[in-house]
C-alpha positions in Angstrom: -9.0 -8.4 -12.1 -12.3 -8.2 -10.7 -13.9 -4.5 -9.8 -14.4 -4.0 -6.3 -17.5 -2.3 -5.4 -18.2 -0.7 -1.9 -21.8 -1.4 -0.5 -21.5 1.1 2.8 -18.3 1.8 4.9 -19.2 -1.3 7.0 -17.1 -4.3 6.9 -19.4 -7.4 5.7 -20.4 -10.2 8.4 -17.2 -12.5 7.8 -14.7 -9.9 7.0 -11.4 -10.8 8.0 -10.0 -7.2 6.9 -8.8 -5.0 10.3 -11.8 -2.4 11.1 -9.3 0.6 10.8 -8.6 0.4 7.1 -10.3 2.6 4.5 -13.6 1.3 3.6 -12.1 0.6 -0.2 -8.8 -0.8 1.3 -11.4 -3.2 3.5 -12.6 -4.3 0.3 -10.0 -4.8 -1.4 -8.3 -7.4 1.6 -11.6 -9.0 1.6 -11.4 -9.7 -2.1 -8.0 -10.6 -1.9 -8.5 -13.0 0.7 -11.5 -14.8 -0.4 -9.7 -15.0 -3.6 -6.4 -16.7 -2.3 -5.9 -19.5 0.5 -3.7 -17.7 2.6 -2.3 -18.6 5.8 -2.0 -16.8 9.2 1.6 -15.3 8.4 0.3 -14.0 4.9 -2.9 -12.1 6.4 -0.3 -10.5 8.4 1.4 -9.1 5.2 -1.4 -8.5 3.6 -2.3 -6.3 6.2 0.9 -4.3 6.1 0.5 -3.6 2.2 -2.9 -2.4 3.6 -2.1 -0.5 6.3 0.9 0.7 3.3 -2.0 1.8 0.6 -3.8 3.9 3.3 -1.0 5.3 4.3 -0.1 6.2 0.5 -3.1 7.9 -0.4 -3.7 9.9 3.2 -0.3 11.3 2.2 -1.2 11.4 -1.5 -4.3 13.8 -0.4 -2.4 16.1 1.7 0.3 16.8 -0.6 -3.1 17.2 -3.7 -3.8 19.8 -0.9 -0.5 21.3 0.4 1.4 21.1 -2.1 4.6 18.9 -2.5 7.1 21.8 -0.6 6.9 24.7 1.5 9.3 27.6 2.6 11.2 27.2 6.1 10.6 30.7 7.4 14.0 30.3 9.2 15.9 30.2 6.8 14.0 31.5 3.5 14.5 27.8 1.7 12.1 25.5 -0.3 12.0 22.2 1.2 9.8 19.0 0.5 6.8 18.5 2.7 7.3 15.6 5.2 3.9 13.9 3.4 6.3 13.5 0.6 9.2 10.9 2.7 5.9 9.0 4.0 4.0 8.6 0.3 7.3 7.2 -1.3 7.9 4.8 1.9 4.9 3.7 2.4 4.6 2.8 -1.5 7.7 1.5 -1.5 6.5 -1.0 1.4 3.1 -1.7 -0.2 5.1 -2.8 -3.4 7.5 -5.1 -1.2 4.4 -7.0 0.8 2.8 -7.2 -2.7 5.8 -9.0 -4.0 6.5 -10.9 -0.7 2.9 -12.3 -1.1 3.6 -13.3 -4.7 -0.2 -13.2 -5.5 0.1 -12.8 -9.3 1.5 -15.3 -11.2 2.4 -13.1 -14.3 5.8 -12.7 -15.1 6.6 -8.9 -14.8 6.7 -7.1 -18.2 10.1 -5.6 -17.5 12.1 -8.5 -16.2 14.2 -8.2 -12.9 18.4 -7.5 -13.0 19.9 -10.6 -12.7 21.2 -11.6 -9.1 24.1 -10.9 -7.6 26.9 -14.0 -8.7 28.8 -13.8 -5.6 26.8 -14.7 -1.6 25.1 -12.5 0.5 
């Protein structure tokens, strides 16, 4: 995979990526797209794994700053910061869009359970 490099926070004249992305997440859709054909309903999900990544590493940084719990004063018990509940679902739906896309076309190194023999 090719390394992105960032030349400014400003997305490039034919950027397709949404303005209010990260300037590395802009870069990384651009890359992506000019890379793949993809079609109207694929920029869409490629713009929640996006929107997904941000989301990740805002909460990422505030629990680096924060910490990962704090102490209700109420009651005098440890509980996990609410940054923690929005990092693992928002990498849980960056994953999903990722695989949804189906952009690499490496097997996995761990393969997948089998599915389920009887119908949804």
């Amino acid at each position: 995979m090719a390394k992105l490099t960032l030349v400014g926070d400003k997305p490039a004249a034919g950027s397709l990526a949404p303005k209010h992305l990260k300037a590395a997440t802009r870069a990384w859709f651009d890359q992506i797209s000019r890379e793949y054909q993809l079609e109207s309903q694929h920029l869409k999900i490629l713009q929640i794994a996006a929107e997904s990544w941000d989301g990740y590493e805002s909460a990422r940084d505030s629990i680096a700053e924060n910490g990962m719990t704090f102490v209700n004063k109420k009651h005098g018990d440890i509980k996990p910061r609410p940054e923690v509940a929005i990092m693992q679902n928002n990498r849980l739906a960056f994953l999903r869009a990722m695989r949804e896309l189906n952009l690499d076309v490496q097997p996995p190194d761990t393969p997948r359970p089998s599915p389920l023999k009887y119908p949804r």
